[in-house]
C-alpha positions in Angstrom: -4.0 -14.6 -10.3 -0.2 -14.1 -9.3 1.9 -14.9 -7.0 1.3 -12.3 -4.4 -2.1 -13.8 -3.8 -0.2 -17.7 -2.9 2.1 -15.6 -0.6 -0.7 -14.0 1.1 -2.6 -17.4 1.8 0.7 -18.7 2.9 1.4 -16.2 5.4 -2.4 -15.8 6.7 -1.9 -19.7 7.3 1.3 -19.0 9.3 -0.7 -16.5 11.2 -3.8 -18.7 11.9 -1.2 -21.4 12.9 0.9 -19.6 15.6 -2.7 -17.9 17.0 -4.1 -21.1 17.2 -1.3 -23.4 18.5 -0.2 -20.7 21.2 -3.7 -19.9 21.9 -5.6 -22.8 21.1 -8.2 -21.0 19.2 -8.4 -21.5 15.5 -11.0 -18.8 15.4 -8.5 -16.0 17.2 -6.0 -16.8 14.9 -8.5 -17.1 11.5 -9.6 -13.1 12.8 -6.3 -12.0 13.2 -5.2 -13.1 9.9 -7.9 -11.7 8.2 -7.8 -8.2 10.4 -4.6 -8.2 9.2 -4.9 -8.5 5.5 -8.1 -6.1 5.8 -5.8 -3.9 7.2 -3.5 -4.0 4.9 -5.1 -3.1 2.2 -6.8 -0.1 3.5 -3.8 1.1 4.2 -2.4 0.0 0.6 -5.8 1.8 -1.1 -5.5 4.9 1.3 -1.6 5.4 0.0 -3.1 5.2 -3.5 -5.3 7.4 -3.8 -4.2 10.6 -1.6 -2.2 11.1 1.7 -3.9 9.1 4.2 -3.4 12.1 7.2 -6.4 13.9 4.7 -8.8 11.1 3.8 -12.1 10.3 5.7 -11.9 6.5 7.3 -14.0 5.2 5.0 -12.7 6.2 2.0 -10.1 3.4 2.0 -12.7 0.9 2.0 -14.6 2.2 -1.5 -14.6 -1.5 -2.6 -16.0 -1.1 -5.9 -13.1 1.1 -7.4 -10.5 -1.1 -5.6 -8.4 -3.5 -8.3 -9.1 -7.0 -9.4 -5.5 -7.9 -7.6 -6.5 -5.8 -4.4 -9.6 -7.4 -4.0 -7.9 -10.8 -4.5 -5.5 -9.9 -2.0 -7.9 -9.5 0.4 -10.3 -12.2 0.2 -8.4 -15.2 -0.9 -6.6 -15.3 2.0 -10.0 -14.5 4.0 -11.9 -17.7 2.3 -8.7 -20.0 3.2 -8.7 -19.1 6.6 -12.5 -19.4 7.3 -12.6 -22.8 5.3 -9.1 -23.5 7.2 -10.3 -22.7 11.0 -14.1 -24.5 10.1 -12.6 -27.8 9.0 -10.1 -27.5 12.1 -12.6 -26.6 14.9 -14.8 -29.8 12.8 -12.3 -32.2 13.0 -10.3 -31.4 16.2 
């Protein structure tokens, strides 16, 4: 684990925080952050293995040769925001 993968809970926090206080729905702003770091690292896996304007879709989303770090990138900051919006929506 590194220090990317703290930033990225940080920030998916942020962005479960500002969904959720503006909106009032945890569970908005717990899909948005995930979307987002889904998103991401298509796009990061797409960059890496060919010019995206080429690839099928679902090439980017070959899990199983993604990196340890990639994947870790992705779902860490998935977990804390399910856990995060669940214990939220329980105790609100």
């Amino acid at each position: 684990m590194n220090i990317t993968h703290l930033e990225h809970v940080v920030y998916a926090l942020m962005m479960l925080a500002a969904i959720g206080l503006l909106a009032r729905n945890w569970w908005a702003g717990a899909a948005f952050g995930a979307a987002f770091f889904i998103g991401r690292e298509h796009a990061q896996r797409e960059f890496e293995i060919g010019n995206p304007s080429t690839l099928e879709p679902w090439e980017g989303f070959d899990l199983w040769n993604w990196s340890l770090d990639a994947l870790l990138d992705m779902i860490l900051p998935i977990a804390v925001l399910l856990v995060a919006a669940w214990l939220i929506d329980r105790f609100r």
